[in-house]
N, C-alpha and C positions, 0 to 999 in steps of 0.2 A: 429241173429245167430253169434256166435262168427267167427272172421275169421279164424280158427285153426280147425275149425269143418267145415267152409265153403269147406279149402283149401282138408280138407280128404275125404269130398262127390265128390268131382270134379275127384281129382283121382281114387276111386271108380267109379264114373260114365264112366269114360273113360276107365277103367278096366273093365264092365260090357256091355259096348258098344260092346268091340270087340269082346268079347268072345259069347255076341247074335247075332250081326252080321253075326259072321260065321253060325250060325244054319240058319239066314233065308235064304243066299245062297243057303245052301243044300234044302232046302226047295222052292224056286224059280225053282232050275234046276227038282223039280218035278213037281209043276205047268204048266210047258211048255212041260213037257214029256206026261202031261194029257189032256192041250188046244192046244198046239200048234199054228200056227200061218197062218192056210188053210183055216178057217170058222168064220165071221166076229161075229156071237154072240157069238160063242167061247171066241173069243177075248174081247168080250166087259167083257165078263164073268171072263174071267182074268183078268181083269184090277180090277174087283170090289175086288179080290181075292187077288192080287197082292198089290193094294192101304193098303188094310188091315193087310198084311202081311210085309208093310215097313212103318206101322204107326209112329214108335219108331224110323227111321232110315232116316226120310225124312222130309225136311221142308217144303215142296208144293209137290201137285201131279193134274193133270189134263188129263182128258179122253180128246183129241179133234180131232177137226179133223170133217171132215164129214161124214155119215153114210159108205160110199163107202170106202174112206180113213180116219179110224180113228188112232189114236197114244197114247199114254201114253208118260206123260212128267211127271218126278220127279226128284228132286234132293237130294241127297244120299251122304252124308258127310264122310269123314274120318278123323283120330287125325295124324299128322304129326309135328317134331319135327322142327320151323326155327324161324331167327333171325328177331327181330322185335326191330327198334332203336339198341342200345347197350347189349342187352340181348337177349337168346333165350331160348321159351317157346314153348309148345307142342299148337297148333292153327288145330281149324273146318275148314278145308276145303272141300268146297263141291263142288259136279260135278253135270252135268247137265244130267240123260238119256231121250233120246229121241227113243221110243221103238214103229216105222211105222209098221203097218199093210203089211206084206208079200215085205217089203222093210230093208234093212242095218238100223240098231243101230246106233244114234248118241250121241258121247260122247263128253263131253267137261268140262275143269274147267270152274268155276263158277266167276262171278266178283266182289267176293266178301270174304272175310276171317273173323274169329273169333275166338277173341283169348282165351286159357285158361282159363286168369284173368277175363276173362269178365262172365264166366260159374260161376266160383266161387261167383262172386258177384252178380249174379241172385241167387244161394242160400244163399248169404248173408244180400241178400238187399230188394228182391221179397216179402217177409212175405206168399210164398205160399206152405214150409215145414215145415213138421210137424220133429222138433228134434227128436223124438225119432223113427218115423216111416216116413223113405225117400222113395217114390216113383220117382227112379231120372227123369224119361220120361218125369215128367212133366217142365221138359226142355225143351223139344221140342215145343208146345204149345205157351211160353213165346220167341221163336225165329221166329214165322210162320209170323211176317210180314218184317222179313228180304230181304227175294226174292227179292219181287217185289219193295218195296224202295231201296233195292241196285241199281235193274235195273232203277229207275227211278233218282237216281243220276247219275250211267251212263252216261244217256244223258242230263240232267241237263244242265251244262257249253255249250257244244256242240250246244244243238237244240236251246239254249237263245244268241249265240255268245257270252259267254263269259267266254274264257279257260282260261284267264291269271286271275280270279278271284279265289283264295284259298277259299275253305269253309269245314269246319269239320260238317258235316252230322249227323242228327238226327235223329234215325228210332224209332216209337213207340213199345211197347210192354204193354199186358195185363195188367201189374201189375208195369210198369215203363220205361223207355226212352233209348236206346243204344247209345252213345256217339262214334263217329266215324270219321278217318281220310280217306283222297284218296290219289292214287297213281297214278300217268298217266304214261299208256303205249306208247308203238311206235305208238297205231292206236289213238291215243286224249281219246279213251277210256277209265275213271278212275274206278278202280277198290278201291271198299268201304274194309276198314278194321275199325270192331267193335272193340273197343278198349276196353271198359269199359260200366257198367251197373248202375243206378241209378234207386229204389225204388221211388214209389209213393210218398211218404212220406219226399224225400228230395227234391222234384221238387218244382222251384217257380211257381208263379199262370201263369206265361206265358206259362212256358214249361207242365205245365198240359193241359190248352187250346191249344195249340199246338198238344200234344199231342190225344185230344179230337176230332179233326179235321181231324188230319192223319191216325186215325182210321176210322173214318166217310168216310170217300174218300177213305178206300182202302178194307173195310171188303167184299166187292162183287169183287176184285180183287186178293185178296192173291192171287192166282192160274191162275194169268192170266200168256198168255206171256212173259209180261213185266218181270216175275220174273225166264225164262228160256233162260236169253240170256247167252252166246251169240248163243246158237243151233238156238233158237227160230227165229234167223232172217234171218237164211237159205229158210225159209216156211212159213214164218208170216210178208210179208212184212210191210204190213199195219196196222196191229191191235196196234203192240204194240207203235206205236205213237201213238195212240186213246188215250191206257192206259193211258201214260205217260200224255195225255191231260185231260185226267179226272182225273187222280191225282193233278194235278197241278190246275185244275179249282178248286177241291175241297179246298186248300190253298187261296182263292182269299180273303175272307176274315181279315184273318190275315197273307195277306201276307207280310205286311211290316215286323211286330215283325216274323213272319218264316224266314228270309231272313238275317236281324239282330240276328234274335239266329243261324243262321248257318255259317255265316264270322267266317274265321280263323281272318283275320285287322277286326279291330271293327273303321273304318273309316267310318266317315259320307260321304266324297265324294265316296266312292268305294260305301257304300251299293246304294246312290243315282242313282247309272248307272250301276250294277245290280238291282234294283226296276227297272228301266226303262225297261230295256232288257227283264229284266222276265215279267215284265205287257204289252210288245208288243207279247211275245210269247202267253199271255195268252187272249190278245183281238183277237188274227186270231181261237180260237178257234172258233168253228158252233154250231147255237143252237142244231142243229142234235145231234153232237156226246154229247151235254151237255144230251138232252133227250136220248141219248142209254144207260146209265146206269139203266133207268129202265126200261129197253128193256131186260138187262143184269139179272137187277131182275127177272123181268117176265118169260122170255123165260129160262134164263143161259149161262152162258159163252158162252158153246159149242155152242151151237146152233148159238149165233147171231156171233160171229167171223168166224167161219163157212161159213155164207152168205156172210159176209166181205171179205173174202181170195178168193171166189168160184166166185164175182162181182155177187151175186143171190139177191142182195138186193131188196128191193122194195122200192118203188118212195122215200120215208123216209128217205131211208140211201144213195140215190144215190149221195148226194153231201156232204158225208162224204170223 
């Protein structure tokens, strides 16, 4: 797609966002005048109601929680106009809800941003529109493993001891790779900004198998925890280090070339002690929590986090 035609669908699409946007609201505040939030199948009823009615407006959603205490966690983006480098462009930012069972709403920015240019160049680069007939939603799709490898850079630097390492971050998508820079705030917490988008097509054979891998390790996670912080660590103390652990197990392979494609310094001493740091984080993993991802298959998210957060585990996960 030409980029002139890219650059018209983008604004179009951020034109067409807000103006659906507004109707689902109205539409939400009838949903809850109908389920309300007194009777837990109710609830669970809304949520399948509600999932569907912010399909277009959300990159991750997740029922959790336990039958007693369950939640809706989604996050729900908006177009904001701010300065990014020497220039400013209209940037996705999204927020985090966190919608408790007969408890307070928790809202939060998200730790992570995307930019305009990077939209544009999913319709430019993706091969997944059709020129003459745009279905723009299917944007959202091509964004959904954002969440959880945001959050799983996040803690990256932090849970490997090592913050004074710069790395420009790599999150997979469908149909091609997001190319990504971080910002550290006052809490060491970095916060990912997708900066740019690259097509199948232009990828070398590393960043495709890379790519191939970080799909593989996270398609039974999009929707985990890991991808609702910072709410999620209000109530999820333990899970989403799991996450983060099975993400990161799932890299072991090609973890050296992961690690060398994500240095901002392309220095052979720096990557060497990063390699090290990150393959000590990655030997304290447990064969436990290597085998709860197909516990995760099995059972589902819900349910086994659930046991995790409740300490209802069985002998299995007790030394997770």
């Amino acid at each position: 797609m030409e980029e002139n035609l890219a650059k018209g669908y983008t604004r179009q699409f951020i034109a067409w966002y807000k103006e659906d946007f507004e109707k689902c609201l109205k539409n939400t505040d009838e949903l809850k005048s109908i389920y309300g939030n007194k009777d837990r199948k109710r609830f669970e009823k809304f949520s399948i109601l509600h999932k569907e009615q912010y399909k277009n407006f959300s990159l991750n959603y997740l029922l959790g929680g336990s039958n007693r205490h369950p939640f809706i966690a989604t996050t729900i983006y908006h177009f904001e106009n701010e300065r990014y480098n020497d220039w400013r462009e209209n940037h996705l930012l999204p927020s985090v809800f966190i919608i408790h069972f007969q408890k307070q709403q928790q809202i939060n920015n998200s730790a992570y941003s995307i930019s305009e240019h990077t939209i544009k160049r999913i319709y430019q680069r993706s091969k997944i529109f059709d020129n003459k007939e745009v279905d723009h939603y299917l944007i959202i799709p091509e964004m959904s493993y954002i969440p959880v490898w945001a959050g799983f850079y996040s803690f990256l630097n932090m849970l490997t001891d090592s913050e004074n390492i710069e790395i420009e971050p790599i999150i997979p998508a469908p149909n091609g790779l997001f190319l990504c820079d971080t910002k550290t705030f006052h809490n060491k917490i970095k916060s990912v900004h997708v900066r740019t988008y690259v097509g199948d097509e232009e990828l070398s054979e590393t960043q495709l198998s890379l790519k191939k891998v970080m799909i593989e390790s996270s398609q039974y996670l999009k929707n985990s925890l890991l991808g609702f912080l910072p709410c999620s660590i209000v109530f999820a103390k333990h899970q989403f280090f799991i996450d983060f652990n099975l993400l990161l197990y799932g890299l072991r392979n090609l973890l050296k070339a992961y690690l060398q494609e994500i240095l901002k310094e392309k220095d052979d001493l720096v990557l060497s002690i990063f390699y090290r740091k990150v393959s000590e984080k990655l030997n304290e993993i447990t064969i436990q929590q290597i085998e709860l991802l197909d516990t995760i298959k099995k059972y589902g998210y819900r349910k086994v986090s659930a046991e995790i957060e409740n300490k209802r585990l069985s002998s299995e996960f007790r030394k997770i």
